[in-house]
N, C-alpha and C positions, 0 to 999 in steps of 0.2 A: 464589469466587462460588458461591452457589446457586444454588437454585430460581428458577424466573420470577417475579417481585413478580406481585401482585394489586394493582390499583388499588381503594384504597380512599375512600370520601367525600371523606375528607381529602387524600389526593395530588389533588384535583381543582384546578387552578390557581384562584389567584382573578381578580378580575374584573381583564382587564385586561392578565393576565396569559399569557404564553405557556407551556405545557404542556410538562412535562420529556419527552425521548425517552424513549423505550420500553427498558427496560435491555437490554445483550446477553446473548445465550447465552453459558453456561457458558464452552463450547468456544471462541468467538469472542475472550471477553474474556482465556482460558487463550494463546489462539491468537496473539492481539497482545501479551499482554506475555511470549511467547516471541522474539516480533520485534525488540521493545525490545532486549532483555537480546542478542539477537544482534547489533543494531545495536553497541548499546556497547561489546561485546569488539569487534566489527569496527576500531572506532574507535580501539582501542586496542593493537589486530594490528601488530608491525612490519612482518611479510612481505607485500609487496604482494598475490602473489598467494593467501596466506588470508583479507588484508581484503579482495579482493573475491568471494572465493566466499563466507564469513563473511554479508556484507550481501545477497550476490544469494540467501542464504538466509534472510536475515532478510524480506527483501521476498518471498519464496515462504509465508512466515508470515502474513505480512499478507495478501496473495491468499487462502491457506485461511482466515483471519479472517472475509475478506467471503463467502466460501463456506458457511463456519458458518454466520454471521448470516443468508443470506439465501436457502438453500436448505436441502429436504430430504434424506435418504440415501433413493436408490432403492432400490427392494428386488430382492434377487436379485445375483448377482456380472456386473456388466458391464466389457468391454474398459478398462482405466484411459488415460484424458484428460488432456491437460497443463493444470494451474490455471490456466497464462496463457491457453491456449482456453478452458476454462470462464468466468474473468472477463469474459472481453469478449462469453460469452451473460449472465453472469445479471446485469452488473454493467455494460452496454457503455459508457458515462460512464468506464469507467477501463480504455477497447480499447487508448488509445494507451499506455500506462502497461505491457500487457498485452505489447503487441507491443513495446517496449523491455525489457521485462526478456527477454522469450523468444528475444531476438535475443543477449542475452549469455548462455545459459543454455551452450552451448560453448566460451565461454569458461573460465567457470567449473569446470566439468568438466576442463579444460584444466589450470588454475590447481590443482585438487584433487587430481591425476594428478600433480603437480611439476612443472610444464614451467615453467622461470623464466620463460621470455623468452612465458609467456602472458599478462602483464598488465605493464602500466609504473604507477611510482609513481602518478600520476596518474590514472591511470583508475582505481584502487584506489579513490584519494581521491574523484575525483567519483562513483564509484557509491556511496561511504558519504552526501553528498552527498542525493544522488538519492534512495537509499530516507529517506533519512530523512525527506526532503518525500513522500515515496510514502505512510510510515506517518502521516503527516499527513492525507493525502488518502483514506487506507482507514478512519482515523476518523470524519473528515465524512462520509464515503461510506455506513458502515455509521450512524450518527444521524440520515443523511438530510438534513442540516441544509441545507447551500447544494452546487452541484455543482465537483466537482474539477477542478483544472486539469492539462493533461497536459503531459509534459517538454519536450516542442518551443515550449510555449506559454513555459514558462519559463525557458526558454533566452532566446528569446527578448525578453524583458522585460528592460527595463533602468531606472535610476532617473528616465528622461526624463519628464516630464509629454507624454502623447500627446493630440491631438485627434482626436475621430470622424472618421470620412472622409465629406468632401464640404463640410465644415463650414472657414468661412473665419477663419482669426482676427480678431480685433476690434483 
């Protein structure tokens, strides 16, 4: 990626039409398809516990992504912050997302350290799972486009056709 685009006469949409997003920063765009590429070996990790420290670092990727894209560096060396606090100031639409990865973030550390018995097959798999609808959601997030949904919400979901509450069926 380079430079910033200029919008010229001609990127101006036409009638009718809706206006491309605004491209990402360098770093943002570097920043997520570091994510990627973590995801995918995560994916492809036998050891449980490297695929989920693997992906809980791919999703720590994605977090600096939206950090990139949507903040400044302040100037002067200040006390360093955990991304998943930072996300949920600069980016609070993805608090819940923030405070789920930051809640396995000892795990991880756990799992990094060699401790077998830190992670089961499973939860390996569902946090490869997880970021990979997270790096979904740090897309939309960072384009602006519609707002993300957080992982409780999609747990929750199932293939059922729901109706609004209050509302009677016919």
């Amino acid at each position: 990626m380079g430079a910033a685009r200029v919008m010229s006469y001609d990127d101006r949409p036409a009638e009718g039409q809706l206006p491309l997003p605004p491209p990402l920063p360098a770093v943002a765009a570097q920043l997520l398809g570091q994510a990627h590429r973590g995801l995918a070996e995560a994916a492809t990790c036998p050891d449980a516990g490297w695929r989920y420290a693997t992906a809980h670092l791919a999703a720590l990727r994605g977090a600096a992504a939206v950090l990139a894209a949507r903040t400044q560096p302040e100037p002067g060396r200040r006390r360093p912050r955990s991304a998943w606090v930072l996300i949920g100031q600069v980016a609070p639409e993805l608090g819940e997302w923030a405070a789920f990865f930051a809640a396995g973030a000892a795990k991880r550390a756990a799992a990094e350290a060699g401790l077998s018995s830190a992670v089961t097959e499973r939860e390996a798999d569902d946090l490869v799972r997880d970021v990979t609808t997270f790096l979904g959601v740090v897309e939309t997030s960072i384009s602006r486009a519609v707002p993300p949904q957080s992982p409780a919400r999609l747990r929750s979901m199932d293939s059922r056709p729901r109706r609004p509450a209050g509302r009677s069926g016919s």
